[in-house]
N, C-alpha and C positions, 0 to 999 in steps of 0.2 A: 504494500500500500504506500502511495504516494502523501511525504509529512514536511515537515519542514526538521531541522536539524535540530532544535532547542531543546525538545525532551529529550531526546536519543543522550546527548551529551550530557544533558544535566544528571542524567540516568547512570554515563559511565564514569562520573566523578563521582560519584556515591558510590559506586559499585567498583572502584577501583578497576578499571580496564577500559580500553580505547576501541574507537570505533573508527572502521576502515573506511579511506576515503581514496578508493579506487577512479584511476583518468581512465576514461574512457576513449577512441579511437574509432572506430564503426559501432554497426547496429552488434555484430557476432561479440564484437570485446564489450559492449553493455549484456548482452544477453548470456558472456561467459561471467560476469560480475555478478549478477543476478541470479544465476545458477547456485555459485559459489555460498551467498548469505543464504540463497531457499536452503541449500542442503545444509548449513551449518544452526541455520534456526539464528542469526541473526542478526543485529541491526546494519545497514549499510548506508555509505555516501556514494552516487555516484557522480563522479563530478569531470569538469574538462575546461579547457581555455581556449582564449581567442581565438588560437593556432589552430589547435585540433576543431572547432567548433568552423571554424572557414575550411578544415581536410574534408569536414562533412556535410558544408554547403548548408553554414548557419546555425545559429540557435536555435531556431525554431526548429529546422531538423530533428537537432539532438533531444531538444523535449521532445517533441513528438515520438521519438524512437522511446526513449526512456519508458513515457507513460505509456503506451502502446504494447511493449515488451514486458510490462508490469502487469497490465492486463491481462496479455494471451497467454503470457504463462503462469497465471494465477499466484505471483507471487503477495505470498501474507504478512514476510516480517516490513519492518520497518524500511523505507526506501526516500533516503534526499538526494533532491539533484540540485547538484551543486556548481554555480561558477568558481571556476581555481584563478586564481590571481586576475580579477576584471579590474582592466581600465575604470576610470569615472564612468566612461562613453558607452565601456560595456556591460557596466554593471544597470545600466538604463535597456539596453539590447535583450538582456538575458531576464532582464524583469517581464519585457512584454511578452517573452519568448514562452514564458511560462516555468522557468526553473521556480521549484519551491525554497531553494537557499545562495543566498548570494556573498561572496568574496568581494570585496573593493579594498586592492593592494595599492594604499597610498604611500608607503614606505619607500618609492622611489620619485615621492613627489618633491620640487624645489625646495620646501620646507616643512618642519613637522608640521607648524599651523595650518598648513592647507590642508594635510593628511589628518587633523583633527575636526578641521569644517567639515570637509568632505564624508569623513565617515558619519558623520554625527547626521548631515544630509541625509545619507545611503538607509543610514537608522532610521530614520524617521518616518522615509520613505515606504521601505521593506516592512515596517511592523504593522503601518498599517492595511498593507496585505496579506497581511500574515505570514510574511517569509522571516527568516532566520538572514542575521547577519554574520561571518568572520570581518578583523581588521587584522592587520599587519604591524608592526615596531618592528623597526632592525630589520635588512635586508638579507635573505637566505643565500648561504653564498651555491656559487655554479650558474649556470644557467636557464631557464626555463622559458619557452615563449619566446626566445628574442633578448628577454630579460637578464643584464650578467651583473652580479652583485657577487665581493670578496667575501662575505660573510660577518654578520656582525653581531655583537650582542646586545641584544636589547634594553636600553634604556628602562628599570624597574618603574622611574618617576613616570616616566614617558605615557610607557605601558598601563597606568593606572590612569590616568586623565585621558588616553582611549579608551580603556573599559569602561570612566565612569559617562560615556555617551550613549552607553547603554547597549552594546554590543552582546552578542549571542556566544561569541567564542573568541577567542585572540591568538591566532600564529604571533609567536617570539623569534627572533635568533636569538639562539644559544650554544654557536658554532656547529650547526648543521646546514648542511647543502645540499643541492639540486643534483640527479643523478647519481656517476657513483661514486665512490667515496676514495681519494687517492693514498698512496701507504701512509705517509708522514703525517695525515689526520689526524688532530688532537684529542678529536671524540668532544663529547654534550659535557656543556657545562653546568652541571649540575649545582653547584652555587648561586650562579646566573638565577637559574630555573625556581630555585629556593628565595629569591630574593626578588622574581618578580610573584612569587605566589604571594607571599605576604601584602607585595600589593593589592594582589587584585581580588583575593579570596576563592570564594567559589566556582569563579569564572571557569568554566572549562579553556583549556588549552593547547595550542593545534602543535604538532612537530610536523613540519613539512620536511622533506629528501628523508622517507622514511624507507629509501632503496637502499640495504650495507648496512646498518647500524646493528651492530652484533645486539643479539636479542636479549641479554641480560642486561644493555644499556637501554632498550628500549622499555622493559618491565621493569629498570629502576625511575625512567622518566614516567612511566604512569602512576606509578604509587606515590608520584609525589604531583602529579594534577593534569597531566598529558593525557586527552580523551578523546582525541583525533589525530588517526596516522593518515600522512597521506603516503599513496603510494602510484609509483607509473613506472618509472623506470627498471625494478624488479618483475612486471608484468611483461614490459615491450621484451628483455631480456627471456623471461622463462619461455616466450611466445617465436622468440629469433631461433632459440636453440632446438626448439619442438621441429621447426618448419627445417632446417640446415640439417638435421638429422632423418627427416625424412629423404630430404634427398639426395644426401650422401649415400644415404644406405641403397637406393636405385628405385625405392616402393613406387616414384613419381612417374617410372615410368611401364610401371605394372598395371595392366586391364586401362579402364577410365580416372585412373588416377591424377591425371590432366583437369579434370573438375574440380573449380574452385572448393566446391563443396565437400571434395575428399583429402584436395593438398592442403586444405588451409586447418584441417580439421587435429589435427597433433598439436599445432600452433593452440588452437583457442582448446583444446582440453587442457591443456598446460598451462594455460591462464585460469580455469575452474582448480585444477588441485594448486597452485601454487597459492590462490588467494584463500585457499579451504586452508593450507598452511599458517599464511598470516594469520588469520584470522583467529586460531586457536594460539598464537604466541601474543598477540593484543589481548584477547579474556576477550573477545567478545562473543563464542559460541553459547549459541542456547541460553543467548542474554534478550533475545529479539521479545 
């Protein structure tokens, strides 16, 4: 069922574990996402950016796919669609488009004040449609969308005079980044992490570049207020290696194997178990 994000997350700070916030790519990698929380029993984001949302010819697309795909495969637990890091401009696009939760990444705006108009805008907007808002502090470092930022840590002060505009969740930096993770990585700072909880209290809290981060670093950042992982680049990966293996091994060119329907199909079942994976190391199975 199609919700907005606000209980789901209020849900997995009380209950100590995160809920996964899968980028989606075509209708087959929403519809392997999908799969993935039905069989797991629970909550999900599905979510995607400006980039991917023009691979698939619009927002409106991607809603339409989302709730359509929610429909006909009768899924029951919990389901937000989500913009991943929108523009001002897109976070307007994705409104009309019909996502039920929207991102507005002002953290690469000219200055924090505008990233605090802005959001507190985006707020006021969204609630009263009843979508769910994320904001942004401190820019994640890597790239995403176009988007390249070193990585930073988030301003605790910052952080709290975002939340108090009434925000639904808040991605921080706390020296995590976008794709994969290089050796000499210092790993989450978990100080940081402790010292913007204290500002912001209950706030649920997002870890974005949730692709690499060894899994005992990631179940020390939720016990301590992390209730959204995102995740894309561990998916495109487990989805590259499923499809390279198929036709290494020569299967692609056995019988009608040449059909998208059968070549592409290793690929997106490897997207269902890799995210059936996460999803038991975030605690969110059989939480829906």
């Amino acid at each position: 069922m199609l919700v907005n994000a606000t209980e789901m997350l209020q849900d997995a700070v009380k209950g100590q574990y995160a809920v996964a916030a899968f980028n989606t790519n075509n209708l087959e990698w929403t519809r392997s996402i999908l799969q993935a929380a039905q069989d797991s029993n629970s909550p999900v984001m599905v979510q995607c950016t400006a980039g991917a949302a023009k691979w698939q010819q619009g927002f409106k697309v991607v809603a339409d796919v989302v709730a359509d795909l929610v429909d006909y495969m009768g899924i029951t637990v919990p389901v937000a669609m989500h913009l991943d890091h929108g523009s001002y401009e897109d976070c307007f696009k994705a409104i009309d488009a019909g996502f039920t939760s929207i991102m507005y990444d002002g953290s690469h705006e000219e200055s924090f004040e505008l990233n605090l108009e802005r959001t507190a805008e985006i707020v006021k907007l969204c609630h009263s449609k009843g979508l769910s808002v994320e904001a942004e502090v401190g820019g994640i470092g890597g790239t995403e969308d176009g988007v390249t930022s070193a990585g930073e840590l988030a301003d605790p002060a910052e952080c709290k005079a975002i939340a108090d505009t009434g925000i639904d969740f808040l991605a921080c930096g706390i020296g995590n980044i976008h794709g994969l993770y290089p050796d000499d990585w210092e790993g989450l700072s978990f100080e940081r992490l402790s010292e913007i909880k204290a500002e912001v209290g209950d706030l649920p809290l997002v870890l974005h570049g949730g692709t690499g981060i060894p899994t005992e670093m990631i179940q020390k950042a939720i016990s301590m207020g992390i209730a959204k992982i995102n995740v894309n680049t561990d998916l495109q990966v487990a989805f590259a290696r499923a499809t390279r293996e198929f036709v290494v091994s020569g299967k692609d060119l056995e019988g009608k194997n040449y059909d998208p329907r059968k070549f592409l199909k290793p690929g997106f079942d490897a997207i269902v178990d890799r995210a059936k994976e996460l999803i038991v190391d975030f605690g969110s199975k059989d939480k829906a």
